[in-house]
mmCIF file as Biopython writes it, N, C-alpha, C and O atoms, coordinates in Angstrom:
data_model
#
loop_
_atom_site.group_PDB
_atom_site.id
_atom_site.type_symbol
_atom_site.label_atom_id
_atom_site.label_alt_id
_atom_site.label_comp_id
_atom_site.label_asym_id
_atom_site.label_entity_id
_atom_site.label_seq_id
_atom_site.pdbx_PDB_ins_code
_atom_site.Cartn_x
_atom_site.Cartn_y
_atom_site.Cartn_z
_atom_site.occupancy
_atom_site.B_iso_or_equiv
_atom_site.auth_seq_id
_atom_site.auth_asym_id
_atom_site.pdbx_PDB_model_num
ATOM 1   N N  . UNK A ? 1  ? 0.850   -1.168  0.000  1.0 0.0 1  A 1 
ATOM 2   C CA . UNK A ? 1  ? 0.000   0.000   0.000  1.0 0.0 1  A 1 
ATOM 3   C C  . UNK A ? 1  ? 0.897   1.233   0.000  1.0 0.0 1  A 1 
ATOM 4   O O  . UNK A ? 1  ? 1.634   1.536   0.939  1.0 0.0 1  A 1 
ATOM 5   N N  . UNK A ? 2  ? 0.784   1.839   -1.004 1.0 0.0 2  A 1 
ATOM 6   C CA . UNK A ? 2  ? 1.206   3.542   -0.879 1.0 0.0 2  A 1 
ATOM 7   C C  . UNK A ? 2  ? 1.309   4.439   0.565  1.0 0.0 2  A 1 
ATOM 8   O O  . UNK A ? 2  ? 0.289   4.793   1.157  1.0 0.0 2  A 1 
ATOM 9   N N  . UNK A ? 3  ? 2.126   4.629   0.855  1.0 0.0 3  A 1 
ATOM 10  C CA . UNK A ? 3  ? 2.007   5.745   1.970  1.0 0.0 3  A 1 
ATOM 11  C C  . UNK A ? 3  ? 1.684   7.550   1.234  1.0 0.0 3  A 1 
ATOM 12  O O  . UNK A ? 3  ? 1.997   8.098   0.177  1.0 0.0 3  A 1 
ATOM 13  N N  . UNK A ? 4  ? 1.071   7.888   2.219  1.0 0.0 4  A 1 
ATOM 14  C CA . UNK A ? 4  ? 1.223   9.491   2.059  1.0 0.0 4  A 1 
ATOM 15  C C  . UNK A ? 4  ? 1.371   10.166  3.371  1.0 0.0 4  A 1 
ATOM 16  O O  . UNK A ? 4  ? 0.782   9.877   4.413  1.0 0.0 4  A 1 
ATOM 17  N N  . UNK A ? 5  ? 2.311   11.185  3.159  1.0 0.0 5  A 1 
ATOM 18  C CA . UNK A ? 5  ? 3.090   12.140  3.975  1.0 0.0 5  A 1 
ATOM 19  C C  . UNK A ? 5  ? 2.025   13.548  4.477  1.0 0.0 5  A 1 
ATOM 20  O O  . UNK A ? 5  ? 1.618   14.407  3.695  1.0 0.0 5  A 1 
ATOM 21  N N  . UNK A ? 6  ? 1.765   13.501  5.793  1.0 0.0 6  A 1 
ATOM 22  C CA . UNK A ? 6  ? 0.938   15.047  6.289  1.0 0.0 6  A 1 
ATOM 23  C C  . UNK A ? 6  ? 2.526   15.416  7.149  1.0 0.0 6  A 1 
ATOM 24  O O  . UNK A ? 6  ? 3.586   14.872  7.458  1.0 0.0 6  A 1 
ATOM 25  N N  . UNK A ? 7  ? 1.717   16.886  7.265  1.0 0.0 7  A 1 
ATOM 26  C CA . UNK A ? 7  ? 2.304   17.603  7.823  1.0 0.0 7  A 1 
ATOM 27  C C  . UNK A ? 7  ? 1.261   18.406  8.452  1.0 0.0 7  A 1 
ATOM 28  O O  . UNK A ? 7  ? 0.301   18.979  7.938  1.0 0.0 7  A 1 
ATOM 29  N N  . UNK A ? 8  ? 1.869   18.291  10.401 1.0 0.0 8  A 1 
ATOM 30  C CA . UNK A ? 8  ? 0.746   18.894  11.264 1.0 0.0 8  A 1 
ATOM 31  C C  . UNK A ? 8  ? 2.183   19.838  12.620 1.0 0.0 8  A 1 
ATOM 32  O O  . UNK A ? 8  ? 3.368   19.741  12.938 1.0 0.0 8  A 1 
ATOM 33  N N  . UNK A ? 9  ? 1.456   20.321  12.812 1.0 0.0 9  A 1 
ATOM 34  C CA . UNK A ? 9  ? 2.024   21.921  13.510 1.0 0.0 9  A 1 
ATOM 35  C C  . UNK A ? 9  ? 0.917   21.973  14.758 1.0 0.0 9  A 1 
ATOM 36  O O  . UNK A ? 9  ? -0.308  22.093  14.802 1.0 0.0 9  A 1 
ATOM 37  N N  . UNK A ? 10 ? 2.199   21.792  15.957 1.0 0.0 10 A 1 
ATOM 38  C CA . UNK A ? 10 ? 0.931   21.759  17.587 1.0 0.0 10 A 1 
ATOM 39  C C  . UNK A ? 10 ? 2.338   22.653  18.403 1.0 0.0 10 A 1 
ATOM 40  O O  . UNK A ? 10 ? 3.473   22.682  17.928 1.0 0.0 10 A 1 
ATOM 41  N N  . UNK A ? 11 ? 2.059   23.102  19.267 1.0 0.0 11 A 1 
ATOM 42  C CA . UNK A ? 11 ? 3.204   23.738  20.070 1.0 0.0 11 A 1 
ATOM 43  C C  . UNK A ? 11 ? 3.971   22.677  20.895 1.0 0.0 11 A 1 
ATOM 44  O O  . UNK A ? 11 ? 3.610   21.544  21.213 1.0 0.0 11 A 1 
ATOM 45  N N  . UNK A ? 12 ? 5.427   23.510  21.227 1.0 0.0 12 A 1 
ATOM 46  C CA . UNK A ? 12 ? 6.251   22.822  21.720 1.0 0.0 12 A 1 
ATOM 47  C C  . UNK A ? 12 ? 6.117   21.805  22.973 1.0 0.0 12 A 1 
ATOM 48  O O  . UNK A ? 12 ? 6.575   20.666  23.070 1.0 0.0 12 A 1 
ATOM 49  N N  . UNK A ? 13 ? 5.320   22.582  23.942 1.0 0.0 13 A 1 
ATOM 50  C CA . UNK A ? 13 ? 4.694   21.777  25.043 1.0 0.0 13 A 1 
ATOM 51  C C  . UNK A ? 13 ? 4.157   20.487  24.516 1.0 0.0 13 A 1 
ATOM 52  O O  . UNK A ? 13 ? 4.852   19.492  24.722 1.0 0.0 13 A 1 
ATOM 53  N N  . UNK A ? 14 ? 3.350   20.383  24.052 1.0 0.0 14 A 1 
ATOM 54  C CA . UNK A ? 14 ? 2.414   19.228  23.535 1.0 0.0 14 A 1 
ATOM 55  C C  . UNK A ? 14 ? 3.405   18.242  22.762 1.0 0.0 14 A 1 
ATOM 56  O O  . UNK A ? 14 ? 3.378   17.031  22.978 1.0 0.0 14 A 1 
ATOM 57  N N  . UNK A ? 15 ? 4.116   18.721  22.022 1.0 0.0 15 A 1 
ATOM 58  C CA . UNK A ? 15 ? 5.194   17.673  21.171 1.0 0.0 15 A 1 
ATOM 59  C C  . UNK A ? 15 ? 6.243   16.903  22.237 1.0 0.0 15 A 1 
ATOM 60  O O  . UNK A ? 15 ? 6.770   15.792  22.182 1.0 0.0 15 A 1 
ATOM 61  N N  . UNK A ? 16 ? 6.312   17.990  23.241 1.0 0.0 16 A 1 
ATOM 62  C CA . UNK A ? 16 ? 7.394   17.331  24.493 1.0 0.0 16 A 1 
ATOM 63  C C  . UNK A ? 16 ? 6.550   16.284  25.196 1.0 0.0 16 A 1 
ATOM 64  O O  . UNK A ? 16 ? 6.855   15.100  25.336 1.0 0.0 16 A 1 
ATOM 65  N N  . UNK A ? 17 ? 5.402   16.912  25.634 1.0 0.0 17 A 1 
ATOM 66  C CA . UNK A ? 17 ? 4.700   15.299  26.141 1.0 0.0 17 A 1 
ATOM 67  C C  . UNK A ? 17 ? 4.402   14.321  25.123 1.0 0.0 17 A 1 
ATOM 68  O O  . UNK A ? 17 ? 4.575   13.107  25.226 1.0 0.0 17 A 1 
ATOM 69  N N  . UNK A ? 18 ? 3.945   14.943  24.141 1.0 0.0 18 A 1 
ATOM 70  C CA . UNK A ? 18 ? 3.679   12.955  23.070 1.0 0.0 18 A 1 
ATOM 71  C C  . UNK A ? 18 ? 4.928   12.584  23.049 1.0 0.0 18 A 1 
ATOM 72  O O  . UNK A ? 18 ? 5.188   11.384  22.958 1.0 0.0 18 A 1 
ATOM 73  N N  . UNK A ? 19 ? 5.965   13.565  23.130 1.0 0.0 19 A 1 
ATOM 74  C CA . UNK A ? 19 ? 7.359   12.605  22.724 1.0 0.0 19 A 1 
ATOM 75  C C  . UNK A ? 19 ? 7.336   11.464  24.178 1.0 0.0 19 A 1 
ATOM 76  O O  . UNK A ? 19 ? 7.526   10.267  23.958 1.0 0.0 19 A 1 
ATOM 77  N N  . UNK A ? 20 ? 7.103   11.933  25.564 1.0 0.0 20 A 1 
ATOM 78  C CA . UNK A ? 20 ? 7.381   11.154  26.706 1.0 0.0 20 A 1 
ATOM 79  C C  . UNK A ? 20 ? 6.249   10.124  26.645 1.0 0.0 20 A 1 
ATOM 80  O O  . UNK A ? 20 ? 6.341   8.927   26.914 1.0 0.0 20 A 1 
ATOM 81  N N  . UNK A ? 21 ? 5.313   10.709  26.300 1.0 0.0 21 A 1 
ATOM 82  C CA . UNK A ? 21 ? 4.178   9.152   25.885 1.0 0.0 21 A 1 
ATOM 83  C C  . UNK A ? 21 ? 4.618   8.354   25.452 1.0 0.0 21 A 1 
ATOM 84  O O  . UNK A ? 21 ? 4.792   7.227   25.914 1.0 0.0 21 A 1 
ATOM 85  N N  . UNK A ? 22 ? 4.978   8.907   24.157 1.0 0.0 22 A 1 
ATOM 86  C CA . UNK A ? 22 ? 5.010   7.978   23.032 1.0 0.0 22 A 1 
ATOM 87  C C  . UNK A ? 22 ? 6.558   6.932   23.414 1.0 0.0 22 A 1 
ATOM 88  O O  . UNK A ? 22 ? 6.507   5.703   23.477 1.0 0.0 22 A 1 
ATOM 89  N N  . UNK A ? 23 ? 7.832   7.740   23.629 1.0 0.0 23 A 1 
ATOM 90  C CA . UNK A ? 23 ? 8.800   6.571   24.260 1.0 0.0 23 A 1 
ATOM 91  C C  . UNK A ? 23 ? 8.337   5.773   24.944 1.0 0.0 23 A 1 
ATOM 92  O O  . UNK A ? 23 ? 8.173   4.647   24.473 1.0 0.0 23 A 1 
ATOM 93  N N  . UNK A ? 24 ? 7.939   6.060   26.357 1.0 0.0 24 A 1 
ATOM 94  C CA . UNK A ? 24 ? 6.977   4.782   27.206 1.0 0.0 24 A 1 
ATOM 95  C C  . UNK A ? 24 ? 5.972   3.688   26.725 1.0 0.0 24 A 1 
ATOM 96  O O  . UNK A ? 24 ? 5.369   2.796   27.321 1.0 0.0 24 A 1 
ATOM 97  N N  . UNK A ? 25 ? 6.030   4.175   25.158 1.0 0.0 25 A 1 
ATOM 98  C CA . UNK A ? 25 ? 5.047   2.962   24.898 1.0 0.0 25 A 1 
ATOM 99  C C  . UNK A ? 25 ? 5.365   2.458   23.456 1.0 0.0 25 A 1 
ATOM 100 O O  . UNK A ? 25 ? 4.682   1.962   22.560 1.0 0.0 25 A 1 
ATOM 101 N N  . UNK A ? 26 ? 7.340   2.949   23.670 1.0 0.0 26 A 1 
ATOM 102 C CA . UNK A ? 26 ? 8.669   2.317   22.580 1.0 0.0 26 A 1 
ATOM 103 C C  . UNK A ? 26 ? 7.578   2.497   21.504 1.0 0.0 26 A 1 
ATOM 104 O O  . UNK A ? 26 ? 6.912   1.512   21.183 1.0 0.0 26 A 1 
ATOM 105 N N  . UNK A ? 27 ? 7.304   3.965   20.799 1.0 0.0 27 A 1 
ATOM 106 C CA . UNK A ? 27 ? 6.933   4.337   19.580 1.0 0.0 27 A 1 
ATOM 107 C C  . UNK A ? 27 ? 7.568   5.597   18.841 1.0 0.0 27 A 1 
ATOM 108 O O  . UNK A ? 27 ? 8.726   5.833   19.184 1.0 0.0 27 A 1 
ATOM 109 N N  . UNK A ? 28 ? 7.082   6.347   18.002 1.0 0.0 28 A 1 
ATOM 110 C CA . UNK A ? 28 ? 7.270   8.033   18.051 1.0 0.0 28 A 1 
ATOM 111 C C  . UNK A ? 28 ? 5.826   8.622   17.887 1.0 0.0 28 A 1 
ATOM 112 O O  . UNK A ? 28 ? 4.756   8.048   17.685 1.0 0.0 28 A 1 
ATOM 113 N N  . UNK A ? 29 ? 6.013   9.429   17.978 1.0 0.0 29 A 1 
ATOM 114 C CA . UNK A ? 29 ? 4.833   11.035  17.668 1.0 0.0 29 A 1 
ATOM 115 C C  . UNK A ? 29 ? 4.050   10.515  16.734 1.0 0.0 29 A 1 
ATOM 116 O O  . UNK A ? 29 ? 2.842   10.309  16.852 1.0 0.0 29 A 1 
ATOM 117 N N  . UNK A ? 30 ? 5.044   10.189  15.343 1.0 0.0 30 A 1 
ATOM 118 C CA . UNK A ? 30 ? 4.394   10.084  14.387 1.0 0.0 30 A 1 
ATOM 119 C C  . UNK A ? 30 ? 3.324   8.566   14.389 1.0 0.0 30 A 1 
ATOM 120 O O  . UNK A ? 30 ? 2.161   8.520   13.988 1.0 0.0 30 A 1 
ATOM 121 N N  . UNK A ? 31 ? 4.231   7.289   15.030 1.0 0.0 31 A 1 
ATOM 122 C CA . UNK A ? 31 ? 3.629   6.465   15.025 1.0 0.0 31 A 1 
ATOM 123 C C  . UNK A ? 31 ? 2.134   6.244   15.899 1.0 0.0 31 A 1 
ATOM 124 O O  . UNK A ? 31 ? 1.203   5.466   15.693 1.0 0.0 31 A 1 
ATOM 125 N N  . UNK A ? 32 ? 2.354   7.294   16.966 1.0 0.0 32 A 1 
ATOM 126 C CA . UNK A ? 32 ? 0.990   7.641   17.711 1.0 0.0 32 A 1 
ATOM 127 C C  . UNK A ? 32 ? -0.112  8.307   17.073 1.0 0.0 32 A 1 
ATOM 128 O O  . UNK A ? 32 ? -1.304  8.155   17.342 1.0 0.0 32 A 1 
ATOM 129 N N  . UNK A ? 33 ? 0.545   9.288   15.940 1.0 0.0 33 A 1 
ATOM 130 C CA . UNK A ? 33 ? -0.700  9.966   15.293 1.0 0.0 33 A 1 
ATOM 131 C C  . UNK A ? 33 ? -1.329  8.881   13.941 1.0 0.0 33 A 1 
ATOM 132 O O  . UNK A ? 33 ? -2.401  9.011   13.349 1.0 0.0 33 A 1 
ATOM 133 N N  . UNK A ? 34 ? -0.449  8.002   13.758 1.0 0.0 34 A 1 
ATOM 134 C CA . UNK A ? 34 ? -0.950  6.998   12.360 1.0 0.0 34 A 1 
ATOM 135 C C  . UNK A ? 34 ? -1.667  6.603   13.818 1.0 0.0 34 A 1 
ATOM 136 O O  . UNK A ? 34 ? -2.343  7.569   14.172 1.0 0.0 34 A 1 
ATOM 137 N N  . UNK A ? 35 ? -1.763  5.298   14.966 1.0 0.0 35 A 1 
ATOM 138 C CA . UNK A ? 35 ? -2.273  4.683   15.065 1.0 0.0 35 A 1 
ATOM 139 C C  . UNK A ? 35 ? -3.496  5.026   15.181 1.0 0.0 35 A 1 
ATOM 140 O O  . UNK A ? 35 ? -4.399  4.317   14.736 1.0 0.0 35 A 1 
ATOM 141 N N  . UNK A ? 36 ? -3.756  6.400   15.924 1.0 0.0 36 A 1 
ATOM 142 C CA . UNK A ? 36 ? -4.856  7.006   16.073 1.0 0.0 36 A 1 
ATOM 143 C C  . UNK A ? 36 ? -5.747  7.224   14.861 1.0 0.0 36 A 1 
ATOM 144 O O  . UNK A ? 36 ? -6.895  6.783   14.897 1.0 0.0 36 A 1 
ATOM 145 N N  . UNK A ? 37 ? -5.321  7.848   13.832 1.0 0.0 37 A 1 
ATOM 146 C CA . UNK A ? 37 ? -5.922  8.062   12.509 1.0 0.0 37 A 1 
ATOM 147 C C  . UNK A ? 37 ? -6.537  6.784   11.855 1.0 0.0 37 A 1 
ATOM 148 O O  . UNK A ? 37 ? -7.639  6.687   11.314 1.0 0.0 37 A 1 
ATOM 149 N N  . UNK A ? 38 ? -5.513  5.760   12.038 1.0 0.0 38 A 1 
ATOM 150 C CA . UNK A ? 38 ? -6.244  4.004   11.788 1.0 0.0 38 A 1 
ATOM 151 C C  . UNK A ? 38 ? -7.203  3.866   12.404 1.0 0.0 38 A 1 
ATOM 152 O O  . UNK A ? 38 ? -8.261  3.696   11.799 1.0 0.0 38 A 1 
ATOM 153 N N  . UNK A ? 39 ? -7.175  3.889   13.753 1.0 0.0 39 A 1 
ATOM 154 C CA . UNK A ? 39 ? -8.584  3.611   14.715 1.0 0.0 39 A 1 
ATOM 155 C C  . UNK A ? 39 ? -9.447  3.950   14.432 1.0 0.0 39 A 1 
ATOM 156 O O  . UNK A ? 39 ? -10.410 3.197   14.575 1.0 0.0 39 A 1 
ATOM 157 N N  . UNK A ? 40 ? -9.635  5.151   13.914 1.0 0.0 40 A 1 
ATOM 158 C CA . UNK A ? 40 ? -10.470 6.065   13.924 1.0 0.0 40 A 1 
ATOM 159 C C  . UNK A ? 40 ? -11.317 5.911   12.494 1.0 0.0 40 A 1 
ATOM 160 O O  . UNK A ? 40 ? -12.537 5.991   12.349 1.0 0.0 40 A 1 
ATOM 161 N N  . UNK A ? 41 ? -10.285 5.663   11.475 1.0 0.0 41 A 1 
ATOM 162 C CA . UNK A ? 41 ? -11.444 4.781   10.110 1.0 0.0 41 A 1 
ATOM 163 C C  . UNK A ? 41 ? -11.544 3.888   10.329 1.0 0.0 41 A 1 
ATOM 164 O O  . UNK A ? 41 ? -12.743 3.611   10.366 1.0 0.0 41 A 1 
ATOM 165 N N  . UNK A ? 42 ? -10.781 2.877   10.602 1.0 0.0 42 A 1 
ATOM 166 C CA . UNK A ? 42 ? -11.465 1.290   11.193 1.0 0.0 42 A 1 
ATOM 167 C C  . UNK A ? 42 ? -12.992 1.301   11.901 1.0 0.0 42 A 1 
ATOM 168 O O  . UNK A ? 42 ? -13.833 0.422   11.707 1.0 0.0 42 A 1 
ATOM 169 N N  . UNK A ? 43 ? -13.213 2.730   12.948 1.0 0.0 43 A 1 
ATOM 170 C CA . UNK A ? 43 ? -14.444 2.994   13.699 1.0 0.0 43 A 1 
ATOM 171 C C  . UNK A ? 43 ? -15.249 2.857   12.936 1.0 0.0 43 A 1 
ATOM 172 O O  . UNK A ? 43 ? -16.138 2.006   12.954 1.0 0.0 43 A 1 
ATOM 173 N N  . UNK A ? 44 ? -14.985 3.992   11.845 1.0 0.0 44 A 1 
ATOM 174 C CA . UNK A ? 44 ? -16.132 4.510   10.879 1.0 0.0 44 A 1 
ATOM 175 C C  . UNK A ? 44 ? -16.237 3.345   9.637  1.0 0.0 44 A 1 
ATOM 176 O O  . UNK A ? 44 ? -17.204 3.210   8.888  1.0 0.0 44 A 1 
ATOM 177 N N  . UNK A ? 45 ? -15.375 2.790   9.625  1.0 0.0 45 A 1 
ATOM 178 C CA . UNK A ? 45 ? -15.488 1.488   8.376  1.0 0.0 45 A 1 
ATOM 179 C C  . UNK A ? 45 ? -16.662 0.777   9.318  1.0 0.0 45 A 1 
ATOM 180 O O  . UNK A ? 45 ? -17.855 0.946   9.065  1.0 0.0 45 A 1 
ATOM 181 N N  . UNK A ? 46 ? -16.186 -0.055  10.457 1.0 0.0 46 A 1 
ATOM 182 C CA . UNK A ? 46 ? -17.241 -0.353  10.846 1.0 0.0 46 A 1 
ATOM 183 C C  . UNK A ? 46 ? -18.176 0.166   11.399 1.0 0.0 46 A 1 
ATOM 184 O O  . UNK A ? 46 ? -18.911 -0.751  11.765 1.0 0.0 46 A 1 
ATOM 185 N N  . UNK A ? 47 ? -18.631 1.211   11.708 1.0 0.0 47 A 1 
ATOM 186 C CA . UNK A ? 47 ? -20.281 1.518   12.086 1.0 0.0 47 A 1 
ATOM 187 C C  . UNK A ? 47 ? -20.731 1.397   10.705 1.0 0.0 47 A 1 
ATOM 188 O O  . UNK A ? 47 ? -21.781 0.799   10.472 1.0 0.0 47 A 1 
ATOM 189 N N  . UNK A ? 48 ? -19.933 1.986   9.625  1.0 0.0 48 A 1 
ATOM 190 C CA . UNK A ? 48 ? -20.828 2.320   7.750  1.0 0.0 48 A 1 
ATOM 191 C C  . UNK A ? 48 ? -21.485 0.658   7.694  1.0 0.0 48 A 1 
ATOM 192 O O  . UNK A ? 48 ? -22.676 0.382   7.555  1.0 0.0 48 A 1 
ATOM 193 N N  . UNK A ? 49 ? -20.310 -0.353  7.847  1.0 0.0 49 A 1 
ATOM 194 C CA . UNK A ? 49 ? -20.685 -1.994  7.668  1.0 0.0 49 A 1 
ATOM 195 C C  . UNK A ? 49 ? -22.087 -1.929  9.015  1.0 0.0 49 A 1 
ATOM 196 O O  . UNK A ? 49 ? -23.209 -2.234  8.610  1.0 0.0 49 A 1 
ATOM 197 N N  . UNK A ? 50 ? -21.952 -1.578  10.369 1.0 0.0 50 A 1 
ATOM 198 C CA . UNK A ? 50 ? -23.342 -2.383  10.937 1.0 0.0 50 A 1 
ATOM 199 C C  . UNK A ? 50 ? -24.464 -1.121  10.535 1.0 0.0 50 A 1 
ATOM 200 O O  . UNK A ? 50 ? -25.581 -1.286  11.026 1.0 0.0 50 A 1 
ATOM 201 N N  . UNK A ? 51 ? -24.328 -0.231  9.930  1.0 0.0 51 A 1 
ATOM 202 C CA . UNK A ? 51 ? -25.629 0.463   9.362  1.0 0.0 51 A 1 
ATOM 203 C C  . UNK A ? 51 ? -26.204 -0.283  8.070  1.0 0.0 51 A 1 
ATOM 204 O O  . UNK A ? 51 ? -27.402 -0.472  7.862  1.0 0.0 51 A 1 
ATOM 205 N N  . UNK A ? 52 ? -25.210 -0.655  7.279  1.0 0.0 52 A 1 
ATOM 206 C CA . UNK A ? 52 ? -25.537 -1.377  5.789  1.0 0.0 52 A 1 
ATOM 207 C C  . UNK A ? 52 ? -26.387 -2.875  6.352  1.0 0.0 52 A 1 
ATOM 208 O O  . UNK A ? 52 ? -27.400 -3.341  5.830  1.0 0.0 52 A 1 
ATOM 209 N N  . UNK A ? 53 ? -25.690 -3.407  7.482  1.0 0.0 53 A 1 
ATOM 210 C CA . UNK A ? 53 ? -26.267 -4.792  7.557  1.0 0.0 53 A 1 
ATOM 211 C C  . UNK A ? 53 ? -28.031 -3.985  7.916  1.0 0.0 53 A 1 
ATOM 212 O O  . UNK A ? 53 ? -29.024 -4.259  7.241  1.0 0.0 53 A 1 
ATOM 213 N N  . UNK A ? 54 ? -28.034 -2.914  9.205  1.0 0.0 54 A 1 
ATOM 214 C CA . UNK A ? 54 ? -29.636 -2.899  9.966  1.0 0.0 54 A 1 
ATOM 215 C C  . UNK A ? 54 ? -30.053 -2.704  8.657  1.0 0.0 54 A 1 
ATOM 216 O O  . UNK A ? 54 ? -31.111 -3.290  8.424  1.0 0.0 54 A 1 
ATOM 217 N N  . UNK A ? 55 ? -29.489 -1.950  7.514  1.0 0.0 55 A 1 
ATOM 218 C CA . UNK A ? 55 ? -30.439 -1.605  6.551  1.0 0.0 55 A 1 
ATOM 219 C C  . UNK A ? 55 ? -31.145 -2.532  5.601  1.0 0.0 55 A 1 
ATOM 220 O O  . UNK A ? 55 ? -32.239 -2.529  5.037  1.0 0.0 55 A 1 
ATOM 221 N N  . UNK A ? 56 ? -29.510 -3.774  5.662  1.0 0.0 56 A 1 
ATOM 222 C CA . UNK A ? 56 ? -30.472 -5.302  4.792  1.0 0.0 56 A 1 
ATOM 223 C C  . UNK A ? 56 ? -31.406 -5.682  5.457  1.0 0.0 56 A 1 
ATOM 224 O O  . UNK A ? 56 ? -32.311 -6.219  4.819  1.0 0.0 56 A 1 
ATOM 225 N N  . UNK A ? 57 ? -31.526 -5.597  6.554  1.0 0.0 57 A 1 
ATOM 226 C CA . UNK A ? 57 ? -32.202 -6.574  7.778  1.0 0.0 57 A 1 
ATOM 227 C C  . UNK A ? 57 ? -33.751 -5.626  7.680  1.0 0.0 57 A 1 
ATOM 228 O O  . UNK A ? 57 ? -34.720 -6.381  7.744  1.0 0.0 57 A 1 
ATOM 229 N N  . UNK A ? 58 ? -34.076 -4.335  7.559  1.0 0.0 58 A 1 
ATOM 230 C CA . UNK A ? 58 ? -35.302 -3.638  7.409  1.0 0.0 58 A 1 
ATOM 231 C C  . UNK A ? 58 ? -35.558 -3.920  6.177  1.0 0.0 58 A 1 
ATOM 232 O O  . UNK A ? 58 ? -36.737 -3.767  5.856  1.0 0.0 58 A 1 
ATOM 233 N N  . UNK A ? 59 ? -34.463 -4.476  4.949  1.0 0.0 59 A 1 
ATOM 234 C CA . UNK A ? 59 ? -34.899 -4.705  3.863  1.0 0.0 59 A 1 
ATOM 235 C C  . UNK A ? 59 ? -35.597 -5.925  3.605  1.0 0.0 59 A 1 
ATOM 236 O O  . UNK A ? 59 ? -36.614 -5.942  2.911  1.0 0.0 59 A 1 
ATOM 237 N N  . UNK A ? 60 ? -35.019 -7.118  4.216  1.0 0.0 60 A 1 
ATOM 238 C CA . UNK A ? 60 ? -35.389 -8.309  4.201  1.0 0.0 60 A 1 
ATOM 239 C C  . UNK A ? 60 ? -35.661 -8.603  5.451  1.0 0.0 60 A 1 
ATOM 240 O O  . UNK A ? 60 ? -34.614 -8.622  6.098  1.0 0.0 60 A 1 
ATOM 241 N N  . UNK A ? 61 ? -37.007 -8.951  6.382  1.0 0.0 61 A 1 
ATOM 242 C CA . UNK A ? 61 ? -36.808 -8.800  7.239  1.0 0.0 61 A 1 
ATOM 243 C C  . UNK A ? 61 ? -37.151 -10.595 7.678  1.0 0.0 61 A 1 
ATOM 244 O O  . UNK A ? 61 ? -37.976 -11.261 7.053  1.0 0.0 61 A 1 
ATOM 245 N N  . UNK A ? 62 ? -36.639 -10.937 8.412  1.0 0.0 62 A 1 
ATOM 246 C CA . UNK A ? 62 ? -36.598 -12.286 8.572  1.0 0.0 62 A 1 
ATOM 247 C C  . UNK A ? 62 ? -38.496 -12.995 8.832  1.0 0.0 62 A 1 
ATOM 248 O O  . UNK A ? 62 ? -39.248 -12.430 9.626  1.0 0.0 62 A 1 
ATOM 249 N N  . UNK A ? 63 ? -38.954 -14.255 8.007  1.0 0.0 63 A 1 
ATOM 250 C CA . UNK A ? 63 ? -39.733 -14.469 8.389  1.0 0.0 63 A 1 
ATOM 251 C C  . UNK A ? 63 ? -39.910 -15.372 9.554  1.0 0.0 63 A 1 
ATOM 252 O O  . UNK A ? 63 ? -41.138 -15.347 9.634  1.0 0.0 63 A 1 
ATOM 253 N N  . UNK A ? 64 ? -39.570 -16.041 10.372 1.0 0.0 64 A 1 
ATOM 254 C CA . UNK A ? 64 ? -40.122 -16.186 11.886 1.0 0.0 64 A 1 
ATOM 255 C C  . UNK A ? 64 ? -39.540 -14.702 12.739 1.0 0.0 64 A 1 
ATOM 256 O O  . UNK A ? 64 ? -39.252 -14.947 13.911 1.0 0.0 64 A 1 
ATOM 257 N N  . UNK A ? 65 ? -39.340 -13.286 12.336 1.0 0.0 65 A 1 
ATOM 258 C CA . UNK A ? 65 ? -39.976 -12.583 12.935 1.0 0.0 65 A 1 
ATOM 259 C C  . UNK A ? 65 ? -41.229 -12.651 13.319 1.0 0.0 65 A 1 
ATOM 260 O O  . UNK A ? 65 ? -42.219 -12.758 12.595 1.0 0.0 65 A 1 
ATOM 261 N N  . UNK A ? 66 ? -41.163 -12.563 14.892 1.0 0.0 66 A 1 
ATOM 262 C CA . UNK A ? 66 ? -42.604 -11.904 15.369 1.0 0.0 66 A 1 
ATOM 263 C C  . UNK A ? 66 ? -43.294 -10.587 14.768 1.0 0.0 66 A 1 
ATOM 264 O O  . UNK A ? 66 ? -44.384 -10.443 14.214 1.0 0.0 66 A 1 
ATOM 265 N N  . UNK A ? 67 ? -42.293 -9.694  15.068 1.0 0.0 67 A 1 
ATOM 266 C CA . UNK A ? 67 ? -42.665 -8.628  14.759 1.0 0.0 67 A 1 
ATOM 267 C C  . UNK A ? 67 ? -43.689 -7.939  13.271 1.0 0.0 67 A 1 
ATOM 268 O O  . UNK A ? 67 ? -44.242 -6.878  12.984 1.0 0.0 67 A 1 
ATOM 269 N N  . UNK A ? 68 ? -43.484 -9.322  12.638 1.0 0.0 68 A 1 
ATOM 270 C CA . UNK A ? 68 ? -43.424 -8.716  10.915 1.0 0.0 68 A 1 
ATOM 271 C C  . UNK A ? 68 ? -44.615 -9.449  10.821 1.0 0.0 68 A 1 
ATOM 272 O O  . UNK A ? 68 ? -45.229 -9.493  9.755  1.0 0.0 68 A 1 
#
């Protein structure tokens, strides 16, 4: 898979603590801001997937539903 390169700008304070985070948990800055950014579409990949399923499921709705 292709990588692509951002570029993000936070003040010095804040870069000094992710840097002490991020050593304590043997990473960098940068690797803390990918993992976060992953999480975060992985979230949204899956809620889009369990909205598509409720939406098959109102589409087809099972017959030994009670409800139906």
């Amino acid at each position: 898979m292709a990588s692509r390169r951002i570029v993000i700008s936070i003040d010095e304070q804040a870069h000094d603590a992710l840097k002490g985070y991020a050593a304590r948990r043997n990473t960098t800055v940068g690797g803390l801001v990918k993992s976060y950014l992953m999480r975060i579409a992985e979230t949204e990949r899956r809620a889009l997937e369990a909205r598509e399923r409720i939406r098959a499921m109102n589409r087809n709705p099972q017959k030994d539903d009670p409800t139906q």
